[in-house]
MINU-712885 format. One record per residue (C-alpha): residue number from 1; residue in three letters; x, z, y. Coordinates in Angstrom, 3 decimals, decimal comma, m for minus. Layout:
<sites>
SITE	NUM	ALA	X	Z	Y
...
</sites>
This chain:
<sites>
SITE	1	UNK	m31,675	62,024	37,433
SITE	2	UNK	m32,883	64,537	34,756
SITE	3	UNK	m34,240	65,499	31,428
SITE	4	UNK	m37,602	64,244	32,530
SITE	5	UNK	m37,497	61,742	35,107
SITE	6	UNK	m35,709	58,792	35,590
SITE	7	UNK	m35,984	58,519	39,572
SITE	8	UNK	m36,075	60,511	42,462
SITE	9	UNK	m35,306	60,559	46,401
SITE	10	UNK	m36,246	62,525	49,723
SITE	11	UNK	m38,287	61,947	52,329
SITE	12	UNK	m41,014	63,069	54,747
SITE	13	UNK	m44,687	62,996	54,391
SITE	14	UNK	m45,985	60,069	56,776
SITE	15	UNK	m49,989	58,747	57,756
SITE	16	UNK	m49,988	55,755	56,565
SITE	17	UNK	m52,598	54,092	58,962
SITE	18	UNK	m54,712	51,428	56,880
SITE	19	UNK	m55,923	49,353	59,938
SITE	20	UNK	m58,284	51,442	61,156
SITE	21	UNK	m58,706	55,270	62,645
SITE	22	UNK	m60,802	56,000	59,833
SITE	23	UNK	m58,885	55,136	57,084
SITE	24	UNK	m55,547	56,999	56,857
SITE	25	UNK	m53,511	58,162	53,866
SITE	26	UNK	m50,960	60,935	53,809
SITE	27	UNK	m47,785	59,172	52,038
SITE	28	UNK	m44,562	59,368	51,071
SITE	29	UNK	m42,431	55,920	51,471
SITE	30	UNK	m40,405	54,619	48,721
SITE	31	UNK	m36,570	53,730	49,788
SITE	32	UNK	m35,762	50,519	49,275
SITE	33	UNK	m32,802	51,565	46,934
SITE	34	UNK	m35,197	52,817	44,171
SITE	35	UNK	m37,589	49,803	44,572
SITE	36	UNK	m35,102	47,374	43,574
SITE	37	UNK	m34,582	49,144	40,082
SITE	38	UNK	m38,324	49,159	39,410
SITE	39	UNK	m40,437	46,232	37,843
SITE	40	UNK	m42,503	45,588	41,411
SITE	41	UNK	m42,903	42,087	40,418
SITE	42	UNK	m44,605	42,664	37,031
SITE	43	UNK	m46,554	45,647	38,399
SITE	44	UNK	m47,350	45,885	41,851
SITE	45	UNK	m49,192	48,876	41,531
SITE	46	UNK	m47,041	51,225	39,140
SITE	47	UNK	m48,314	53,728	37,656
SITE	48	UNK	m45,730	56,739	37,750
SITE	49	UNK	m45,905	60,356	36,579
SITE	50	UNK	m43,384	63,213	38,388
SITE	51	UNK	m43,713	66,028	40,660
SITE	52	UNK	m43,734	66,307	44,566
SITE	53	UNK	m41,679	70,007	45,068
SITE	54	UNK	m42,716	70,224	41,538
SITE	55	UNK	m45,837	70,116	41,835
SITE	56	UNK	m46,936	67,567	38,768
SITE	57	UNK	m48,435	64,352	39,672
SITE	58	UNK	m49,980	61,202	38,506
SITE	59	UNK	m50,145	58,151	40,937
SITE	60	UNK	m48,642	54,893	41,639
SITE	61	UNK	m46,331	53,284	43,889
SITE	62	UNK	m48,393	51,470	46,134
SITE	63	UNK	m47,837	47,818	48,461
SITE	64	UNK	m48,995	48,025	51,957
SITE	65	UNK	m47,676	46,304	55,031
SITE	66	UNK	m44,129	45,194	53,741
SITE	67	UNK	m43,690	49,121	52,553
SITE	68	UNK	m44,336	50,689	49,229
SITE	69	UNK	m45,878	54,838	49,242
SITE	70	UNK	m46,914	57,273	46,655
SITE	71	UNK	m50,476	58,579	47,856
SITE	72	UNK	m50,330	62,651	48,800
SITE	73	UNK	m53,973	63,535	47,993
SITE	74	UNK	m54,949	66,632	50,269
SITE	75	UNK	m55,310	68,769	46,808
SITE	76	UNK	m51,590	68,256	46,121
SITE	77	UNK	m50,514	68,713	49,984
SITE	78	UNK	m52,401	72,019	49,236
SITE	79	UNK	m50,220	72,972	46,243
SITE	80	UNK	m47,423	72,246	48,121
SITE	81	UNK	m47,569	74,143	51,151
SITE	82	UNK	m46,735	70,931	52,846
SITE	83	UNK	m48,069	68,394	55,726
SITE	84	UNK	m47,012	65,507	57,206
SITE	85	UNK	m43,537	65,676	58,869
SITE	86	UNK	m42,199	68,269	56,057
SITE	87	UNK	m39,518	66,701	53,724
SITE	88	UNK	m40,205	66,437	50,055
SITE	89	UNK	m38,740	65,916	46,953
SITE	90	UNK	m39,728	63,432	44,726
SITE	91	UNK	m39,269	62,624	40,975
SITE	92	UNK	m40,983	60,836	38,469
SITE	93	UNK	m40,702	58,403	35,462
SITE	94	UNK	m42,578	54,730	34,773
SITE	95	UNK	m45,831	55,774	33,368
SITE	96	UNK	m47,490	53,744	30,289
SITE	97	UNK	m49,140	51,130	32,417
SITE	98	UNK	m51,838	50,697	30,054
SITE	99	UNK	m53,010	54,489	29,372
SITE	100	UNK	m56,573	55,113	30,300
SITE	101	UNK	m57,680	58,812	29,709
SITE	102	UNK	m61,232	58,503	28,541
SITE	103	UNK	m63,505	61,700	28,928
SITE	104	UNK	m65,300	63,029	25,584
SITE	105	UNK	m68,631	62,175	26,787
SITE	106	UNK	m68,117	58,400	27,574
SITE	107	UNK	m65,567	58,180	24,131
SITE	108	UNK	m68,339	59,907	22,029
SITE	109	UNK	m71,069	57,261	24,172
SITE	110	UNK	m68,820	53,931	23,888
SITE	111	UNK	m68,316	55,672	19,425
SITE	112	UNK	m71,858	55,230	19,294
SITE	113	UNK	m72,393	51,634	20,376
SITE	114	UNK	m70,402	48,990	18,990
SITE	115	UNK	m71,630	46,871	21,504
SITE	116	UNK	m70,823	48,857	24,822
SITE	117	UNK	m67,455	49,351	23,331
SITE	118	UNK	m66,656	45,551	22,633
SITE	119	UNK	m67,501	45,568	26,200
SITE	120	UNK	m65,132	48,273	27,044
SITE	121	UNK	m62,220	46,670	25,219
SITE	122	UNK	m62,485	43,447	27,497
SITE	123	UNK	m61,811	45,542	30,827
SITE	124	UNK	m58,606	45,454	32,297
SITE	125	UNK	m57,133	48,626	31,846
SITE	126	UNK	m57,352	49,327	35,658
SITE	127	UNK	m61,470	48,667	35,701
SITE	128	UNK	m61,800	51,081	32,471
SITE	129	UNK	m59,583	53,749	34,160
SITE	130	UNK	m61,959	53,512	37,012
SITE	131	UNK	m65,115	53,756	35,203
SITE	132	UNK	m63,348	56,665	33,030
SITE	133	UNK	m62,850	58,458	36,437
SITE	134	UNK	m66,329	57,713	37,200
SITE	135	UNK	m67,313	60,021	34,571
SITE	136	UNK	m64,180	62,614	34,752
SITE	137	UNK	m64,679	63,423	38,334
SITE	138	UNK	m68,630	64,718	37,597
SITE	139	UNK	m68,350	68,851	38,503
SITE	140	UNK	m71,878	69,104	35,800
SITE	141	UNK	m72,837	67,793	32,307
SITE	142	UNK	m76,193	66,664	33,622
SITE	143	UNK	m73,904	64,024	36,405
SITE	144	UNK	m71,217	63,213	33,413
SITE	145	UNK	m74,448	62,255	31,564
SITE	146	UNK	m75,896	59,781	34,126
SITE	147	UNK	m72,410	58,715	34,803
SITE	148	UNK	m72,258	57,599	31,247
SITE	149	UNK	m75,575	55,573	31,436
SITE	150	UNK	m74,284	53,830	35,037
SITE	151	UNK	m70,886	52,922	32,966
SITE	152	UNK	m72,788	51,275	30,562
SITE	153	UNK	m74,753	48,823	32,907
SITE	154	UNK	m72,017	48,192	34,571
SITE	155	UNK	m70,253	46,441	31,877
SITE	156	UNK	m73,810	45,456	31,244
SITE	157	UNK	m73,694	43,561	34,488
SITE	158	UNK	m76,742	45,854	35,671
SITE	159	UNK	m74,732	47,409	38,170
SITE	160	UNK	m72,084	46,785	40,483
SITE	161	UNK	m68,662	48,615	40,125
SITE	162	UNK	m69,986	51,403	42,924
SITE	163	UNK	m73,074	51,992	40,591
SITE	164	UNK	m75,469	50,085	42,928
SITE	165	UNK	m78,267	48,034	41,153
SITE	166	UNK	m77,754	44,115	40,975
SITE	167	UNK	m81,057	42,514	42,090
</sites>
């Protein structure tokens, strides 16, 4: 394929209708041809890192309806110049399946407390990348901060994974 990535196919941006007229992704479909050399069965959710039109992305190939997509978020349509019906390329390589990029603020928090971090290390790697977005996606300190203290009661069973007290 290339230097870089391992995989790589055509195809047009698609909705990818959910179920409902609320919930509607913008998608690219897999073919079927590159499925079949991926590990599907061991992940179902693969994590995969590439570019759309080079544009650099991080996502994974996704099951839904007999189908498998890449999700288009409307930041990277954006960066593309593209919407759904245009063509795209796409390329990318198996990501680490385990990686979980952990902001400074929860790594220095979970550092500081053996016990929140024995927690931590019995997540599935999916649940801590999660609660690590939790935290990343906060646009001030102040939010990262209280992010922090919701991580910690959830693993502390305080809270539920959406942050929401447990009565």
């Amino acid at each position: 394929m290339s230097l870089f990535f391992d995989y790589g196919f055509e195809a047009p941006i698609a909705e990818h209708d959910v179920g409902s007229n609320r919930y509607r992704y913008t998608v690219v479909y897999v073919p079927q041809d590159i499925l079949a050399e991926l590990p599907m069965a061991e992940y179902p959710r693969l994590r995969i890192t590439g570019e759309v039109n080079d544009h650099p992305i991080e996502a994974s190939i996704t099951p839904a309806k007999g189908v498998w997509y890449v999700l288009l978020s409307k930041r990277v349509l954006k960066a593309i110049g593209a919407r759904v019906g245009d063509s795209v390329s796409v390329r990318f390589r198996i990501a680490d399946q385990d990686a979980v990029d952990v902001p400074a603020a929860l790594e220095d928090a979970l550092d500081g407390d053996a016990r929140m971090r024995d927690l931590w290390d019995t997540q599935t790697p999916g649940k801590r990348r999660a609660l690590a977005y939790r935290v990343a996606s906060a646009k001030t300190e102040a939010t990262q901060t209280k992010r922090v203290a919701e991580v910690f009661d959830i693993l502390d069973g305080k809270r539920d994974l959406r942050g929401k007290l447990i009565r």
